[in-house]
Backbone atoms as SQL, in Angstrom:
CREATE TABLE atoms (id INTEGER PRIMARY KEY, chain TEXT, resi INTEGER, resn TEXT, atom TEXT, x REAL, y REAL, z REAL);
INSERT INTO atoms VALUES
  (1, 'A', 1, 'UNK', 'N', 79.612, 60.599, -78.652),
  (2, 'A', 1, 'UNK', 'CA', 78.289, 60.336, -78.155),
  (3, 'A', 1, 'UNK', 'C', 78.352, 60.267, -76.625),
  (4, 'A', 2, 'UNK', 'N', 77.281, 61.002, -76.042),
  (5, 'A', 2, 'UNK', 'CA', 77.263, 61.171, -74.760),
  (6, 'A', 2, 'UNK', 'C', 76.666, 59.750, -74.229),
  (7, 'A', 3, 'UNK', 'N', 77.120, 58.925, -73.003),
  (8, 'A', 3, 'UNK', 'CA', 76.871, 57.576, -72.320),
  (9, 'A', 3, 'UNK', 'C', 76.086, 58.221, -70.942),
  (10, 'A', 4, 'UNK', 'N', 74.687, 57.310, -71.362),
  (11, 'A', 4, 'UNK', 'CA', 73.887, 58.060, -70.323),
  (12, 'A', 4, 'UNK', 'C', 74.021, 57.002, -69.136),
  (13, 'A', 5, 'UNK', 'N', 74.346, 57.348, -67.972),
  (14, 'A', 5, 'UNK', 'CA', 74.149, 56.745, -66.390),
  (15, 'A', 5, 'UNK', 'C', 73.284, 56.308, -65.944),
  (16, 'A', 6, 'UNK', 'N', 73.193, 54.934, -66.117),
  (17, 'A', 6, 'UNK', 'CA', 71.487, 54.311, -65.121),
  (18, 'A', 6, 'UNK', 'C', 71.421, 54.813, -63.980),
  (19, 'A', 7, 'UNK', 'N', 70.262, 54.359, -63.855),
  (20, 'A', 7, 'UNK', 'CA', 69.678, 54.585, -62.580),
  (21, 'A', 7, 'UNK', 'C', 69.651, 53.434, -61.757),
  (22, 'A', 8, 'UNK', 'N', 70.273, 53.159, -60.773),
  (23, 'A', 8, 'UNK', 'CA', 69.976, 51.995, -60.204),
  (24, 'A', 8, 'UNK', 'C', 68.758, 51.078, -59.425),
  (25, 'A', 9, 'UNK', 'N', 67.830, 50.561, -59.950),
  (26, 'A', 9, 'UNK', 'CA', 66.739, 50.096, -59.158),
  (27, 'A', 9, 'UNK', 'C', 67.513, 49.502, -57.617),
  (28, 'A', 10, 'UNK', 'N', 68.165, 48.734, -57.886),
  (29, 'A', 10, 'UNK', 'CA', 68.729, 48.138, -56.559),
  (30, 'A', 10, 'UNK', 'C', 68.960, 48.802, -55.279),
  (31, 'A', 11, 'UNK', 'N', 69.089, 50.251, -55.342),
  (32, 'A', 11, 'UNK', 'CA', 69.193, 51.218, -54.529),
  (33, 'A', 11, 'UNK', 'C', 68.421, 52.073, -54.317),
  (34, 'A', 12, 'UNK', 'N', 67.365, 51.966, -54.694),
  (35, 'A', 12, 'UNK', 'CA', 65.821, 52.484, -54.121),
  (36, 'A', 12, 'UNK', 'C', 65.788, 52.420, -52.796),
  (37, 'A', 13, 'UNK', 'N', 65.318, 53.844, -52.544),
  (38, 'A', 13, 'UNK', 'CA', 64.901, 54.043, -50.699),
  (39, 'A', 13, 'UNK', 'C', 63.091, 54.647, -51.412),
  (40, 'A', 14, 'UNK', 'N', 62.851, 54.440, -50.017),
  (41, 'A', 14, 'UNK', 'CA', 61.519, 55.168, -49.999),
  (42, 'A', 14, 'UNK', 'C', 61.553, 56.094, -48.829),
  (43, 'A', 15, 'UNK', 'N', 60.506, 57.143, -48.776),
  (44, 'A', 15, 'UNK', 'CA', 60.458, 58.130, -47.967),
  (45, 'A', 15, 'UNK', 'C', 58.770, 58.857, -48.388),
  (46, 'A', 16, 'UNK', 'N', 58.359, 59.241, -47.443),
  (47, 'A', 16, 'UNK', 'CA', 57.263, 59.683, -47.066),
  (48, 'A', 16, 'UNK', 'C', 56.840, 61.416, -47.239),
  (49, 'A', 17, 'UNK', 'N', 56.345, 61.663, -48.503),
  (50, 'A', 17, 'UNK', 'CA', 56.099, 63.230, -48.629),
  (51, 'A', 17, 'UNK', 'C', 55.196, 63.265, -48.432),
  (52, 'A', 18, 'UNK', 'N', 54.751, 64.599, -47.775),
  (53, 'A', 18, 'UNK', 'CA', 53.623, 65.882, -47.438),
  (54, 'A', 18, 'UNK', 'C', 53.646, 66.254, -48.577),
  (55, 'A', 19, 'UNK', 'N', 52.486, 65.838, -49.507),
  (56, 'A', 19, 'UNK', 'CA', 51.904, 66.719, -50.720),
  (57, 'A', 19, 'UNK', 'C', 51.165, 67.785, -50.064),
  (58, 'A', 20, 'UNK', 'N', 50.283, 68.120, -50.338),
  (59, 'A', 20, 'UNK', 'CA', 48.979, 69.629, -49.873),
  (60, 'A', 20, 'UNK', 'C', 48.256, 68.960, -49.506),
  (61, 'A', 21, 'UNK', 'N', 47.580, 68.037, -49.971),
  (62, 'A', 21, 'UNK', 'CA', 46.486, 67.192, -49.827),
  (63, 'A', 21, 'UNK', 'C', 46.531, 65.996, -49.216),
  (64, 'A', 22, 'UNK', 'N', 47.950, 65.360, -49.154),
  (65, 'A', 22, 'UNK', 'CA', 47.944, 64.088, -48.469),
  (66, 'A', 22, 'UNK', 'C', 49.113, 63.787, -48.588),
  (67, 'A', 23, 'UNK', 'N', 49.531, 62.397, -47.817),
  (68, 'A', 23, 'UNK', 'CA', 51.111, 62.042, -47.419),
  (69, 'A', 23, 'UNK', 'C', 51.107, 60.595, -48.669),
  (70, 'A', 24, 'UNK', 'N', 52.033, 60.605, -49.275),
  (71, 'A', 24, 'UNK', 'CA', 52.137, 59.452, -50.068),
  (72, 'A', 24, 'UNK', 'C', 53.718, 59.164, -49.791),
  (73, 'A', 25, 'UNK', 'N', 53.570, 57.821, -50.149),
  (74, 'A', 25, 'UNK', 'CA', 55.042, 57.384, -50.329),
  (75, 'A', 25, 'UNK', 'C', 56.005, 57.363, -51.849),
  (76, 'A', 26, 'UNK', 'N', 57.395, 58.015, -51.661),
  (77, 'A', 26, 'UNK', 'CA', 57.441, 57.935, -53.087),
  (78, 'A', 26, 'UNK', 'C', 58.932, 57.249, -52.996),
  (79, 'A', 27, 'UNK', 'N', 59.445, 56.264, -54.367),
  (80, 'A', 27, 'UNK', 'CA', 60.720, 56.044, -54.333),
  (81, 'A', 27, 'UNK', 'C', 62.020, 56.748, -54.790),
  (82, 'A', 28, 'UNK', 'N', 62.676, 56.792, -54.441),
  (83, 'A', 28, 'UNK', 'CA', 64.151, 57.777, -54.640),
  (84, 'A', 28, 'UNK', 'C', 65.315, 56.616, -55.409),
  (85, 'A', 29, 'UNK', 'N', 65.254, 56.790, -56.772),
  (86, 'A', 29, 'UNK', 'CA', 66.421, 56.111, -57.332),
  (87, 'A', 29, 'UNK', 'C', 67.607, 56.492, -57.832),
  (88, 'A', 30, 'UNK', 'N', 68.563, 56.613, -56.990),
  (89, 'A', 30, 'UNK', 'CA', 69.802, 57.468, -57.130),
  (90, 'A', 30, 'UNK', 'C', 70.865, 56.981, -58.704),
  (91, 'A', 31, 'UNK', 'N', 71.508, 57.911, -59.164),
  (92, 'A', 31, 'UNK', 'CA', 72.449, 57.293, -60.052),
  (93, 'A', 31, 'UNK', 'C', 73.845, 57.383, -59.720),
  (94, 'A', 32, 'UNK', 'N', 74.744, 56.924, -60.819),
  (95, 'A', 32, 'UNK', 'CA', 76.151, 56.807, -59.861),
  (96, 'A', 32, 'UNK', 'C', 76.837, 58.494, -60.324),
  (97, 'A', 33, 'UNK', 'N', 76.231, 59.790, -60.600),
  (98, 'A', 33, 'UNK', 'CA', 76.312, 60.706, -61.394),
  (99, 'A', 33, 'UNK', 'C', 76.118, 61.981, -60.600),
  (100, 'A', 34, 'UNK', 'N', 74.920, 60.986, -59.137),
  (101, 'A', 34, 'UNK', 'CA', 74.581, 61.860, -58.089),
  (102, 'A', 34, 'UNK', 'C', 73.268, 62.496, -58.112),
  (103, 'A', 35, 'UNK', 'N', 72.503, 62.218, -59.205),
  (104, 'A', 35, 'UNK', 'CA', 70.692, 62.293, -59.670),
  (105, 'A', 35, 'UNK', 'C', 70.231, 61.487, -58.815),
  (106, 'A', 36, 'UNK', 'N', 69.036, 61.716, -58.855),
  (107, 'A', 36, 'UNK', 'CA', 67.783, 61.188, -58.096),
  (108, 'A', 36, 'UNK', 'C', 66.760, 61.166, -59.256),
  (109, 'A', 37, 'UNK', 'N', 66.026, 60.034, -59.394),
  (110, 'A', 37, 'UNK', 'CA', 64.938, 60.387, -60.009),
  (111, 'A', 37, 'UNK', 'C', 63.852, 60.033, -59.103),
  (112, 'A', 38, 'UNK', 'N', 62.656, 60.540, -59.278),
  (113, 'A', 38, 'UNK', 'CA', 61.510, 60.445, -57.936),
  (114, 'A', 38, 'UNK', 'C', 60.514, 60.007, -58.281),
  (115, 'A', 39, 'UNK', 'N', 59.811, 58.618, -57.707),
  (116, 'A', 39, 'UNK', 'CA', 58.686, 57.831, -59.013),
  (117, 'A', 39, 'UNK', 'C', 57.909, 58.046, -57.473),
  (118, 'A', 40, 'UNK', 'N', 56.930, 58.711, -58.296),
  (119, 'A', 40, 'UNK', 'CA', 55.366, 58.377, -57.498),
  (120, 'A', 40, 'UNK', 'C', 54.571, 57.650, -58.068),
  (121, 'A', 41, 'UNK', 'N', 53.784, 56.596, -57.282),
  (122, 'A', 41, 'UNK', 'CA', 52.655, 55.351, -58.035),
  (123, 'A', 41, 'UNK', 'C', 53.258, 55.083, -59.232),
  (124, 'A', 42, 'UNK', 'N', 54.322, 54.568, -59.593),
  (125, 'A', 42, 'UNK', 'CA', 54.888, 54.275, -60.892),
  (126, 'A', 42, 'UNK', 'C', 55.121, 55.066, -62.230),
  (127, 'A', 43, 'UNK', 'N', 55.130, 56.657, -61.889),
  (128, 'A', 43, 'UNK', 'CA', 55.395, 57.465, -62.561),
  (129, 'A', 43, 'UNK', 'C', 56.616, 58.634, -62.336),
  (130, 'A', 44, 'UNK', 'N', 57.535, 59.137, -63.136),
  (131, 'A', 44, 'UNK', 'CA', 58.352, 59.699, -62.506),
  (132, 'A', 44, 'UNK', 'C', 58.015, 60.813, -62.638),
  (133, 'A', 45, 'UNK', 'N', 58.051, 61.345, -61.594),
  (134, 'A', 45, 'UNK', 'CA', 57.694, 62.970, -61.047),
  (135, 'A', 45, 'UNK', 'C', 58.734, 64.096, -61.263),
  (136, 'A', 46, 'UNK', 'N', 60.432, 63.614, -60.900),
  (137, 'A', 46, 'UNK', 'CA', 61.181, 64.405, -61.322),
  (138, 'A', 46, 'UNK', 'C', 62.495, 63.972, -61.435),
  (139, 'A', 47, 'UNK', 'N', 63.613, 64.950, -61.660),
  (140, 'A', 47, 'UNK', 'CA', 64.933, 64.014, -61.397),
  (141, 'A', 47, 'UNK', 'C', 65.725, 65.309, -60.982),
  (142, 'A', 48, 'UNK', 'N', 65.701, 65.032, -59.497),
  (143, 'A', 48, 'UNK', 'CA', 66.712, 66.155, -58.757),
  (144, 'A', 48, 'UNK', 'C', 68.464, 65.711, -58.654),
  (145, 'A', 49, 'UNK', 'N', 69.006, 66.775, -58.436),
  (146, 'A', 49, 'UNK', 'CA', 70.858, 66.688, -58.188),
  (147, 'A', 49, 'UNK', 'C', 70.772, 68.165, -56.900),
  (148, 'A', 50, 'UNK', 'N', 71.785, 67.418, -56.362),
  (149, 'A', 50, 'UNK', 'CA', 72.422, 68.501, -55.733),
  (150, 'A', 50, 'UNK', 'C', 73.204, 69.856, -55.952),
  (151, 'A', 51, 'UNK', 'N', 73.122, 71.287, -56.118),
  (152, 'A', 51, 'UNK', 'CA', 73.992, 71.906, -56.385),
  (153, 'A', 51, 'UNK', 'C', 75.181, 72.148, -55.125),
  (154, 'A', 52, 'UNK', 'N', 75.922, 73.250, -55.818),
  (155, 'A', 52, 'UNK', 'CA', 77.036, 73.725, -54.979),
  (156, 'A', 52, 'UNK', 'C', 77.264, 74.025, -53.571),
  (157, 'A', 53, 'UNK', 'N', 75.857, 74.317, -53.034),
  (158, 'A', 53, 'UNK', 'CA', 75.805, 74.566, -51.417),
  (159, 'A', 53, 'UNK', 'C', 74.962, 73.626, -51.706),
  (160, 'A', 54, 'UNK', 'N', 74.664, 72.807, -51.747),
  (161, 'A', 54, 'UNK', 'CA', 73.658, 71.291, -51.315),
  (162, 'A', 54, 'UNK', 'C', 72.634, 71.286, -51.026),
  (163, 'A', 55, 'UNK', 'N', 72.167, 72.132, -51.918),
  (164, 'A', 55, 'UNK', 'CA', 70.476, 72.405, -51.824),
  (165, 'A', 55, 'UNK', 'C', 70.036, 71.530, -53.519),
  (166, 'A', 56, 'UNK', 'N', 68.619, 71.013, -52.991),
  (167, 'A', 56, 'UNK', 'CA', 68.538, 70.179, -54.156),
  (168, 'A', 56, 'UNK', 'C', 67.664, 71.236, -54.957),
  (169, 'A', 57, 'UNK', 'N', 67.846, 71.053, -56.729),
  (170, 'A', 57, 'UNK', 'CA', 67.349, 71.452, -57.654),
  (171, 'A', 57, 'UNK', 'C', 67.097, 70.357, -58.623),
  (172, 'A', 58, 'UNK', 'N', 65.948, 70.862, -59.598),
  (173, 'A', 58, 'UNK', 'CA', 65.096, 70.161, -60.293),
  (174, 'A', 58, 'UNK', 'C', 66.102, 70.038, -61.459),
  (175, 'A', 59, 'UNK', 'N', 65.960, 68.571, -61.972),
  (176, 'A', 59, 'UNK', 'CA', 67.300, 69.024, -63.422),
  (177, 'A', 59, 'UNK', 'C', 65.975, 68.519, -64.577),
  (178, 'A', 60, 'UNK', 'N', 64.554, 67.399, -64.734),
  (179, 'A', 60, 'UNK', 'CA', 63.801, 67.433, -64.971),
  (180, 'A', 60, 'UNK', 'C', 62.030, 67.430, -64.152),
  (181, 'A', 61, 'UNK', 'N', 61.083, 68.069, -64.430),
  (182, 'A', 61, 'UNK', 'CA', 60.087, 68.179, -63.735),
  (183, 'A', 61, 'UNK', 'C', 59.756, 69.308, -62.828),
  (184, 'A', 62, 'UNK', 'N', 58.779, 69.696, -62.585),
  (185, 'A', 62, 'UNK', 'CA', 58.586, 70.526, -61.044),
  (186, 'A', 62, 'UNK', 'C', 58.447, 70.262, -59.926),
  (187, 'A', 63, 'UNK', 'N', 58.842, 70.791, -59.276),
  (188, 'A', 63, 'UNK', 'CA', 57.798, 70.225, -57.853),
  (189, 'A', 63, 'UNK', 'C', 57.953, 71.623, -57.093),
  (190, 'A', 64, 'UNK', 'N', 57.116, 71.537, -56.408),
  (191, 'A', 64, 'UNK', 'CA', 56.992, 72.658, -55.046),
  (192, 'A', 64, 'UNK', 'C', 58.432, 73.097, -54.329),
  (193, 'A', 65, 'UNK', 'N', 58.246, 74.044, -53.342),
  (194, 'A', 65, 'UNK', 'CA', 59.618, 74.329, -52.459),
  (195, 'A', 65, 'UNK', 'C', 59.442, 73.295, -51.372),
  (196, 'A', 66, 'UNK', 'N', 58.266, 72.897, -50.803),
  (197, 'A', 66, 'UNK', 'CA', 58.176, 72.329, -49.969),
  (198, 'A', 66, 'UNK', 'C', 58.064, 70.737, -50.123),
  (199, 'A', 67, 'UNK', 'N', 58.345, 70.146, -51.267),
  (200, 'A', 67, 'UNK', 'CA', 58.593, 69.198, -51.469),
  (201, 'A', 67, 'UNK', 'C', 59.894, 69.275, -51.497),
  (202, 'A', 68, 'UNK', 'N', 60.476, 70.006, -52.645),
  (203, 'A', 68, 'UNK', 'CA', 61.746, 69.698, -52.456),
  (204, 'A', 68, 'UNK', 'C', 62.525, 69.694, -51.339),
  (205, 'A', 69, 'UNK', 'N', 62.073, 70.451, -50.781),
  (206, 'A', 69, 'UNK', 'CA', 62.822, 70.407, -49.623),
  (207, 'A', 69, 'UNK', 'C', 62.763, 69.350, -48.505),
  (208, 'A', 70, 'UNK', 'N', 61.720, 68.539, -48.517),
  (209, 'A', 70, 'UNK', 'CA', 61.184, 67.143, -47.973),
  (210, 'A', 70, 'UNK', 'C', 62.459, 66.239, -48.345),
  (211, 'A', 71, 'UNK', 'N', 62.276, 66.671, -50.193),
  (212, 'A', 71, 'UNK', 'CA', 63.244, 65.714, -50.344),
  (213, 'A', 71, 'UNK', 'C', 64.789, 65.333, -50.098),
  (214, 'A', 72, 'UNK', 'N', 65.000, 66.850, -49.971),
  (215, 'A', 72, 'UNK', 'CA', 66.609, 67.537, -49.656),
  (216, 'A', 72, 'UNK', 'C', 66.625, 66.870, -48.138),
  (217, 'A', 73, 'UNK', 'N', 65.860, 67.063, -47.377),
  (218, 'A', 73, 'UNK', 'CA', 66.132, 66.322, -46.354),
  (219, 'A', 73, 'UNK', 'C', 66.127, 64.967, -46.100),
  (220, 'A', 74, 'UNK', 'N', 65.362, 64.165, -46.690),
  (221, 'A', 74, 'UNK', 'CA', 65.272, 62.430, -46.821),
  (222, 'A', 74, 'UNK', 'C', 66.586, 62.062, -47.659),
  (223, 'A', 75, 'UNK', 'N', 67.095, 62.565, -48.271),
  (224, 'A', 75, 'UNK', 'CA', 68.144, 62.296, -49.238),
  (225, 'A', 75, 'UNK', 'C', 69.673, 62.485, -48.439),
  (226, 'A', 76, 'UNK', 'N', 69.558, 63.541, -48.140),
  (227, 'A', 76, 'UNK', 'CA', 70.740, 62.988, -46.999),
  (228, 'A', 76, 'UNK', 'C', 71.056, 62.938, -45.871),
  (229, 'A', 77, 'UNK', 'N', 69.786, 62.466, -45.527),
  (230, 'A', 77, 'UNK', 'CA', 69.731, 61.706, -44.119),
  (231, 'A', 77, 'UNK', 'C', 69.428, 60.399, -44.557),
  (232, 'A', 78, 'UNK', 'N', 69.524, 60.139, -45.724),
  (233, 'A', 78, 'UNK', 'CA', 69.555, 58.880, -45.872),
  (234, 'A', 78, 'UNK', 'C', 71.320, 58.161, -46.314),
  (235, 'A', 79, 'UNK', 'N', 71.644, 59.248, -46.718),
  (236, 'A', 79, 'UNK', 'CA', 73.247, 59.023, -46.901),
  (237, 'A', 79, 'UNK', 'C', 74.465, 59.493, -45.742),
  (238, 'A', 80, 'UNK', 'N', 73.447, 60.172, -44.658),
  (239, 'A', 80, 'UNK', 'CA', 74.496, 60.300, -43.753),
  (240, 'A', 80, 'UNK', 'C', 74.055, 59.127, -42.533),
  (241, 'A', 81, 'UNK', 'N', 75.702, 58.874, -41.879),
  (242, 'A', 81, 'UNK', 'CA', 75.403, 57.946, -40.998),
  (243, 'A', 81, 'UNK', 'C', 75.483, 58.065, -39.350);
């Protein structure tokens, strides 16, 4: 049986996306696996990972290029120091 990896609330960042229509804030809850899951207004929107050249991809949900890529950038600039 496969052991699924929490998500850690404790390690929630927030960061600020450009939807089309407007800027909302959304939270980023990383796992120890290297996922992200992405809750907007208390709903989760998606759950990105990094691939091989370190561009982020969707592993559940959609989102835009230009989100993701919002997010690819808040994500590790939030882990680099």
């Amino acid at each position: 049986m496969l052991q699924q990896i929490a998500f850690i609330p404790q390690h929630q960042f927030h960061v600020l996306i450009n939807f089309r229509n407007d800027e909302r804030v959304v939270a980023i809850l990383p796992n120890e696996a290297g996922k992200f899951r992405v809750i907007d207004q208390g709903k989760v929107i998606a759950e990105v990972n990094f691939n091989e050249d370190s561009s982020v991809v969707c592993c559940q949900g959609k989102l835009e290029d230009n989100i993701m890529a919002q997010l690819a950038y808040h994500i590790k600039s939030h882990y680099t120091f």
